[in-house]
N, C-alpha and C positions, 0 to 999 in steps of 0.2 A: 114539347117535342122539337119545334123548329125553331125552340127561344123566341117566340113573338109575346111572351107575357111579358116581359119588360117595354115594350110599347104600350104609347097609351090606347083609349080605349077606340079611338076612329084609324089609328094606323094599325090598330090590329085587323080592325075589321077590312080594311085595305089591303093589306097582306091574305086575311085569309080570303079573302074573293080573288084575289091573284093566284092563290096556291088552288082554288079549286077548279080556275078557270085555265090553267095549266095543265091539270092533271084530265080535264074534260077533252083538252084536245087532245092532251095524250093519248088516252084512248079511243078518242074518234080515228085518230090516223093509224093507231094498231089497229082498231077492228077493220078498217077499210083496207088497208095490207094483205092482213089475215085474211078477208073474204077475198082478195082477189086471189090471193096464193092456191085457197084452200077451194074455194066456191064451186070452179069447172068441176073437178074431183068429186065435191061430194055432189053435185046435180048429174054428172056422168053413172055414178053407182047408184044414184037412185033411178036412175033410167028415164031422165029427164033429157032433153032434145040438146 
């Protein structure tokens, strides 16, 4: 998928704990966005304070 089969077998694994520790914070920072965007909204409609 990302061509990391052609590395060997410790730079793959190098690569793929980079690509998944990347893609971890990716979505720690969308969902923390997302709940600020979204949060008041949906606790307002639920008739939360």
């Amino acid at each position: 998928m990302f061509g990391i089969e052609a590395l060997s077998g410790s730079m793959q694994a190098v690569v793929l704990v980079g690509l998944v520790l990347s893609e971890a914070i990716a979505l720690y920072v969308g969902y923390g966005g997302l709940v600020r965007l979204v949060g008041p909204t949906v606790v307002n409609a639920l008739g939360g304070e």
